[in-house]
Backbone as CSV, one residue per row, in Angstrom:
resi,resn,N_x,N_y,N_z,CA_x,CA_y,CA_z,C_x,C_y,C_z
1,UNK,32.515,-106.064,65.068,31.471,-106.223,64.075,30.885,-107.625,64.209
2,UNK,29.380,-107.668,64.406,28.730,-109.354,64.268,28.842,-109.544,62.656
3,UNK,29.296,-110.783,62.592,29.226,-111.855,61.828,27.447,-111.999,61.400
4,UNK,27.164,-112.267,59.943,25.908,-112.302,59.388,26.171,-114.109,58.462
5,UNK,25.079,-114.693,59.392,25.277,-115.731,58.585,24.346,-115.912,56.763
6,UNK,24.862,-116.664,56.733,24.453,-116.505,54.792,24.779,-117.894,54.572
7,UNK,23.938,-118.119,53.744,23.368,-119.267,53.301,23.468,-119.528,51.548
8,UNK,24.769,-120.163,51.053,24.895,-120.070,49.952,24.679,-121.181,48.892
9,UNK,23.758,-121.336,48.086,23.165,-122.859,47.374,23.649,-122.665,45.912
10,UNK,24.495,-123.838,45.926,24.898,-123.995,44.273,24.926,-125.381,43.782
11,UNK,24.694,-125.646,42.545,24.360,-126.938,41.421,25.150,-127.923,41.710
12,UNK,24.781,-129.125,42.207,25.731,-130.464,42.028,26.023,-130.307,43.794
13,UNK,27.252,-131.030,43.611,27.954,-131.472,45.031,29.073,-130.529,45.166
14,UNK,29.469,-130.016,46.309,31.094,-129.078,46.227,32.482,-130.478,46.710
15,UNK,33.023,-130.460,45.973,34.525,-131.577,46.319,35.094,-130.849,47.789
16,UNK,35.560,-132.020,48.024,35.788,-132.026,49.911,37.086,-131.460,50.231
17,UNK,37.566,-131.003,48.539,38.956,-130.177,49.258,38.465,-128.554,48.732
18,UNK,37.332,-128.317,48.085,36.870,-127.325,48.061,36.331,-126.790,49.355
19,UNK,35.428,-127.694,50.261,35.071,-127.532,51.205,35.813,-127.359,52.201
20,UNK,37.312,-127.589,52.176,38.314,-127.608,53.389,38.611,-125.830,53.426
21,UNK,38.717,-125.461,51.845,39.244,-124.149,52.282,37.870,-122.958,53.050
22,UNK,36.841,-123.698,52.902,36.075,-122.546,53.236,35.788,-122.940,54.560
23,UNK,36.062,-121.737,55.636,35.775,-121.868,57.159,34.745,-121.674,57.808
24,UNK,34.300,-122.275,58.307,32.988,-122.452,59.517,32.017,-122.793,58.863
25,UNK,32.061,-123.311,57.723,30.753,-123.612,56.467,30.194,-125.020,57.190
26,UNK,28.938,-125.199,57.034,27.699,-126.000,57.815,27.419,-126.559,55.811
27,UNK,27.607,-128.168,56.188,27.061,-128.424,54.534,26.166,-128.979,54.861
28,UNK,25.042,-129.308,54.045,23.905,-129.846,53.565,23.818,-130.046,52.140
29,UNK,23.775,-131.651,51.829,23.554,-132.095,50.808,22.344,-132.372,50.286
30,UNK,21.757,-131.944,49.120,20.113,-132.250,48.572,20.290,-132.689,47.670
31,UNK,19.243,-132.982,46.425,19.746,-134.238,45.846,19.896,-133.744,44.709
32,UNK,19.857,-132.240,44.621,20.815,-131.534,43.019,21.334,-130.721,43.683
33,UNK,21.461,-130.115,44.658,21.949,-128.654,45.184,23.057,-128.971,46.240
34,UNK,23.450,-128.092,46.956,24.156,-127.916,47.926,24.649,-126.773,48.893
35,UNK,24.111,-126.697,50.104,23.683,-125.463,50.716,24.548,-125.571,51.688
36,UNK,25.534,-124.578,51.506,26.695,-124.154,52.447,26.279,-122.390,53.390
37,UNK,26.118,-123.144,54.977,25.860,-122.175,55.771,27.073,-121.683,56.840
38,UNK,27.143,-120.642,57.065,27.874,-119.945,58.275,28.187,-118.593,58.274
39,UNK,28.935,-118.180,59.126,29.055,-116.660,59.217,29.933,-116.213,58.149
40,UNK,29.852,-114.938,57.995,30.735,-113.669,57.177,30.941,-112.562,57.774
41,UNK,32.075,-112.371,58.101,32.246,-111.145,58.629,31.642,-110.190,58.004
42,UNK,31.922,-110.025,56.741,31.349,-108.534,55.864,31.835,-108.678,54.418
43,UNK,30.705,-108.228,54.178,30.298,-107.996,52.188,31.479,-108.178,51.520
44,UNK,32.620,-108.080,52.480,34.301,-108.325,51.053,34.172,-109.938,51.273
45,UNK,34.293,-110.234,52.349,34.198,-112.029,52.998,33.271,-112.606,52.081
46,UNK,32.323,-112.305,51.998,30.908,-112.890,51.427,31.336,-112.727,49.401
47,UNK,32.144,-111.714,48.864,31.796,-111.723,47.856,33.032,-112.568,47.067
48,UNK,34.291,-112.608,48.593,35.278,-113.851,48.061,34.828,-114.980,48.024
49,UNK,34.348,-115.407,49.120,33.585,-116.760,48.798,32.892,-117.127,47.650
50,UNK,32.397,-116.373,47.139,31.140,-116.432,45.843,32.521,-116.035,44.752
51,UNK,33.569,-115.450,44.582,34.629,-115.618,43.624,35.272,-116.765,43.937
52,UNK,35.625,-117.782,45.055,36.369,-119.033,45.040,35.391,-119.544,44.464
53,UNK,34.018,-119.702,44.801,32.930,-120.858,44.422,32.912,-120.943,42.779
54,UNK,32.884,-119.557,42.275,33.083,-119.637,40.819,34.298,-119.515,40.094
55,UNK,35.157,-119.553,41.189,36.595,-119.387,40.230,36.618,-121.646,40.007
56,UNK,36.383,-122.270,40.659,36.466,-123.332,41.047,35.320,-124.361,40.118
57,UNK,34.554,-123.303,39.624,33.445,-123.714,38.250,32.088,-124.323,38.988
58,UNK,31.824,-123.685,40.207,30.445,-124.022,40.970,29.925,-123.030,40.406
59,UNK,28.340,-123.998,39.863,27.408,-122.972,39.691,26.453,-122.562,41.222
60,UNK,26.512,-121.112,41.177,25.738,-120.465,42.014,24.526,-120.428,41.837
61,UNK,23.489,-121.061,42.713,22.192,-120.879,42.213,21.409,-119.801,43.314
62,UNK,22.084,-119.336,44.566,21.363,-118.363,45.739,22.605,-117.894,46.599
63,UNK,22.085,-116.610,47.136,22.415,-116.322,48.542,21.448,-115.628,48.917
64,UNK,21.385,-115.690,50.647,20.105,-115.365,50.968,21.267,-115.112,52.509
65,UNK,20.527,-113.560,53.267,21.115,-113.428,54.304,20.299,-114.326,55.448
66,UNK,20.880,-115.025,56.578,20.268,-115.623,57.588,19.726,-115.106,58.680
67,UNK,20.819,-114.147,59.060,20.999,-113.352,60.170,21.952,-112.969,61.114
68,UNK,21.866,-112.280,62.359,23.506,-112.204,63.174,23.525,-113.406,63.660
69,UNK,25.007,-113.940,63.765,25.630,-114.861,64.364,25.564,-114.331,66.209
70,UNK,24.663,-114.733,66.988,24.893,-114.844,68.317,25.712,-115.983,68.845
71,UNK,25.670,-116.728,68.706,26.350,-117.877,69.423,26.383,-119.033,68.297
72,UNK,28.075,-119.907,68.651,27.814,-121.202,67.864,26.204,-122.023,67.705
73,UNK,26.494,-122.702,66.575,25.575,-123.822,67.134,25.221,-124.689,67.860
74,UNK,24.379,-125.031,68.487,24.588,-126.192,69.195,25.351,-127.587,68.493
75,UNK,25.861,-128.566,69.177,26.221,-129.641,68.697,24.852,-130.616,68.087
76,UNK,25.496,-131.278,67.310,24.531,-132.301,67.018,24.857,-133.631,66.959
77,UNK,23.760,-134.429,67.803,24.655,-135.951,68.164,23.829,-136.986,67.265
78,UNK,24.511,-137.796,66.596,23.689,-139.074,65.722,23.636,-139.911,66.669
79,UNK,22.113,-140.365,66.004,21.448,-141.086,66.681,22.336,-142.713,66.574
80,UNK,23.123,-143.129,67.324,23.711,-145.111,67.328,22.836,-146.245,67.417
81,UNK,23.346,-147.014,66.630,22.848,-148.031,66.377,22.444,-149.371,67.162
C-alpha cells in the first residue's frame, strides 16, 4: 500500500517531545500555527495521530491530503556563514 502524505496544522507550537513520538513528520513553524507533514500509511494511522495531537491538548486547526508518497525528500542543505 503507498503511503499518502497529509499535512496536519494546529494552534501554537507542538513541544519537542511531542514531536519525537510522531515519525517521519516534516515541521514547519509559522507564527501562530504549526504544520506537521509526512506520510500515513492509512486512515487508522492518520486518525491516531489526530487522537495523540488531541489527547496531548493540541488544537487542530486542518488536515488536508497531499498526495502519494513516491520517494523521500530530497535533502536540504543551509545555507553557512
Amino acid at each position: 500500500m503507498t503511503a499518502l502524505e497529509f499535512e496536519i496544522r494546529v494552534a501554537g507550537t507542538v513541544p519537542a517531545d511531542v514531536l519525537e513520538e510522531l515519525d517521519d513528520v516534516r515541521v514547519i513553524t509559522e507564527s501562530v500555527e504549526t504544520v506537521l507533514r509526512g506520510p500515513v500509511q492509512d486512515q487508522a494511522a492518520l486518525i491516531g495521530i489526530i487522537n495523540r495531537l488531541q489527547g496531548w491538548g493540541i488544537e487542530l486547526r486542518g488536515v488536508r491530503q497531499l498526495g502519494p508518497v513516491d520517494a523521500p525528500p530530497p535533502h536540504r542543505h543551509s545555507a553557512g556563514p
